[in-house]
C-alpha positions in Angstrom: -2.7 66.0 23.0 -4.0 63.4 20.7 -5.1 64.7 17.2 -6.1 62.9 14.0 -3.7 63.3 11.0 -6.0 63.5 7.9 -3.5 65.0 4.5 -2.2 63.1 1.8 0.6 63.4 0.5 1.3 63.8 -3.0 2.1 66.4 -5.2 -0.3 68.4 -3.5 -0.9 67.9 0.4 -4.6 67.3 0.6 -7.2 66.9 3.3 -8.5 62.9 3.1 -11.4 62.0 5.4 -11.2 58.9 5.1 -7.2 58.8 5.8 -6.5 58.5 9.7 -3.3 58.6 11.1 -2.9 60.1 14.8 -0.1 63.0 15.8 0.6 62.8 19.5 2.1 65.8 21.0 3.5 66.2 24.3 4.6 69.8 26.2 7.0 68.9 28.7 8.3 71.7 31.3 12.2 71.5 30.5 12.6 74.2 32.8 10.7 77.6 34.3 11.4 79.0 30.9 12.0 76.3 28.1 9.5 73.9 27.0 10.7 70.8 24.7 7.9 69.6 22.2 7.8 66.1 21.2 6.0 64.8 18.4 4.6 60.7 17.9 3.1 59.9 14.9 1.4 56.6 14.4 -0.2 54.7 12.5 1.7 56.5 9.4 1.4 52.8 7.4 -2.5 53.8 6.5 -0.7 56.6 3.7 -0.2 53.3 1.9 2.9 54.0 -0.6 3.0 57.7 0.6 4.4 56.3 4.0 7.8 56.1 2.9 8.2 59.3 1.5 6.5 60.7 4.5 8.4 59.3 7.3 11.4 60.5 5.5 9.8 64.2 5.2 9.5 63.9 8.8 12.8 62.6 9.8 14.7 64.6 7.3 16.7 67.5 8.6 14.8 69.7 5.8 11.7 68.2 6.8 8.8 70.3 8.9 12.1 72.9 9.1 9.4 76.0 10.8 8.3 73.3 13.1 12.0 71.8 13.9 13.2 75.8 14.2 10.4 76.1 16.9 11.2 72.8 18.9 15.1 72.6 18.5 15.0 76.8 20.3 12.5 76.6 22.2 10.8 79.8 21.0 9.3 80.5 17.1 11.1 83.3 15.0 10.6 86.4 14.7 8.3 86.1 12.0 5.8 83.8 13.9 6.0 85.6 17.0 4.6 88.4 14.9 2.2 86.0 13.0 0.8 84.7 16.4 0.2 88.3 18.0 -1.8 89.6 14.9 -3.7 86.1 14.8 -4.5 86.5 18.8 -5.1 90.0 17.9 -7.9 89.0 14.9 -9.5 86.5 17.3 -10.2 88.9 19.9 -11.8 91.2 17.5 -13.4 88.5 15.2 -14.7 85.8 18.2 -16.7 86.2 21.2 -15.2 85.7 23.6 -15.9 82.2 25.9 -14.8 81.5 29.4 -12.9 78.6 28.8 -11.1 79.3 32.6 -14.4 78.9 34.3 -16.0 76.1 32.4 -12.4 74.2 33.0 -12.9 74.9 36.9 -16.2 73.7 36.4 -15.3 70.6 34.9 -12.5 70.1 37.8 -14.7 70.8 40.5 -16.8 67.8 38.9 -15.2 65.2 38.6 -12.8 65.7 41.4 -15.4 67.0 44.3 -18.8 65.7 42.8 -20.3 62.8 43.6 -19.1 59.8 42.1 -18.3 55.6 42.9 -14.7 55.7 43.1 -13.3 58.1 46.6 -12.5 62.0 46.1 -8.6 60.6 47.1 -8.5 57.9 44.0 -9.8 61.1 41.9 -7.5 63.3 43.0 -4.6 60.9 43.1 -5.3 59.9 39.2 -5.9 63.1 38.0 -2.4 64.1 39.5 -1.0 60.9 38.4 0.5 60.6 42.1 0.3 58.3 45.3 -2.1 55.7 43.7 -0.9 52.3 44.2 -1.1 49.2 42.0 -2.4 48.3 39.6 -4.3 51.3 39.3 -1.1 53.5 39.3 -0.1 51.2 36.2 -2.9 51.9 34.4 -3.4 55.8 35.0 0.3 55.6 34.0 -0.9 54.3 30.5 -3.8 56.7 30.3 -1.8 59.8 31.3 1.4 58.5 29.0 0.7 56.2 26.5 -3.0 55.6 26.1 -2.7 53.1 23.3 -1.0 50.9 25.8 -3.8 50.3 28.0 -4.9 46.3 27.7 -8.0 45.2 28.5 -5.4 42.9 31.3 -5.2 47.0 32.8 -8.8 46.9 33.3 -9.3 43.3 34.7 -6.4 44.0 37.4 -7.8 46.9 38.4 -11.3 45.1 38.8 -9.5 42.4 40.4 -8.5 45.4 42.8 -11.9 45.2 44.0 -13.6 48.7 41.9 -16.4 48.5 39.9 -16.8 49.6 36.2 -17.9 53.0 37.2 -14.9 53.8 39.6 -12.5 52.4 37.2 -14.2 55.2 34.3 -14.3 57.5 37.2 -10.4 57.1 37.9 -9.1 57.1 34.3 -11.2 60.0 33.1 -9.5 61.7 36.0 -6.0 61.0 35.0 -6.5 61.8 31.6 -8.1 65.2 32.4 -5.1 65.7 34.6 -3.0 64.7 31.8 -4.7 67.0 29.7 -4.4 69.5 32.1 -1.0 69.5 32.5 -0.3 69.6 28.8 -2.3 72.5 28.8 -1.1 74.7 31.4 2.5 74.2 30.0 1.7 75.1 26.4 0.0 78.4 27.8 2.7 79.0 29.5 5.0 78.5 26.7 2.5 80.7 24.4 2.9 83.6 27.3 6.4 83.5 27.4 6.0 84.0 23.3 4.0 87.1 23.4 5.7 88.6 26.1 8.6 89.0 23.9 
């Protein structure tokens, strides 16, 4: 999950539109029940003279402690176990509710068994990041992985490869919805395992 990192820091935190920096965060399945969180961010030379002081915030064993407490166990403390229940509690009261499950099958059904340019197989293989072969496995490597890596060399090799500019979009906006996917699913189960305690 790719999100935009928009505070400055000073003596107050503050919200900066014009500041972008991006926070990357990855779930990864450790095991049926543990779930390790890892955190990238980038680009944190755009805080100017704050960067300093921010990187050591962040690699400082003080530094984002709730957050580190969460990651380091693998489960939040008691407190925000409680915190999360009665927030899922006020949403469910407050917000209609949406079918997120059926617009999400909706979207796979799509993309992977909808028309398209590029074969159902190459959609199905990129969205599970799984049997493609090269180059395009190199690419919907990057995309599913490290999407700032993907060079516009990626793209030539896989239209060397014989696809067309609509198959090679078709293919990488199946990987990373599979990507997505995946880093979805393990979160929810990781928020599950949280209120089930």
């Amino acid at each position: 999950m790719l999100l935009a990192w928009q505070i400055e820091v000073g003596e107050h935190w503050s919200f900066n539109p014009d500041l972008i920096a991006e926070l990357e965060v990855h779930f990864i399945s450790d095991a049926v029940d543990r779930t390790r969180v890892e955190l990238e961010h980038r680009d944190l030379d755009r805080l100017g003279e704050q960067a300093a002081m921010v990187r050591e915030v962040f690699d400082s064993p003080a530094g984002c402690a709730r957050l580190r407490t969460a990651v380091e166990y693998g489960r939040p403390s008691s407190f925000e176990r409680a915190e999360l229940k009665r927030m899922n509690h006020l949403k469910q009261e407050q917000l209609p509710k949406s079918d997120i499950t059926q617009a999400h099958k909706e979207l796979l059904a799509r993309i992977l068994e909808g028309d398209g340019r590029a074969s159902r197989a190459q959609r199905r293989a990129a969205f599970d990041n799984s049997g493609l072969g090269k180059p395009l496995s190199t690419l919907i490597e990057k995309v599913a992985k490290h999407p700032r890596q993907v060079t516009k060399e990626d793209i030539a090799a896989a239209r060397a490869f014989g696809l067309s500019e609509d198959q090679i979009f078709e293919i990488v906006v199946c990987g990373a919805i599979g990507q997505a996917t995946r880093q979805y699913d393990t979160a929810l189960a990781a928020l599950e395992a949280t209120e089930a305690e």
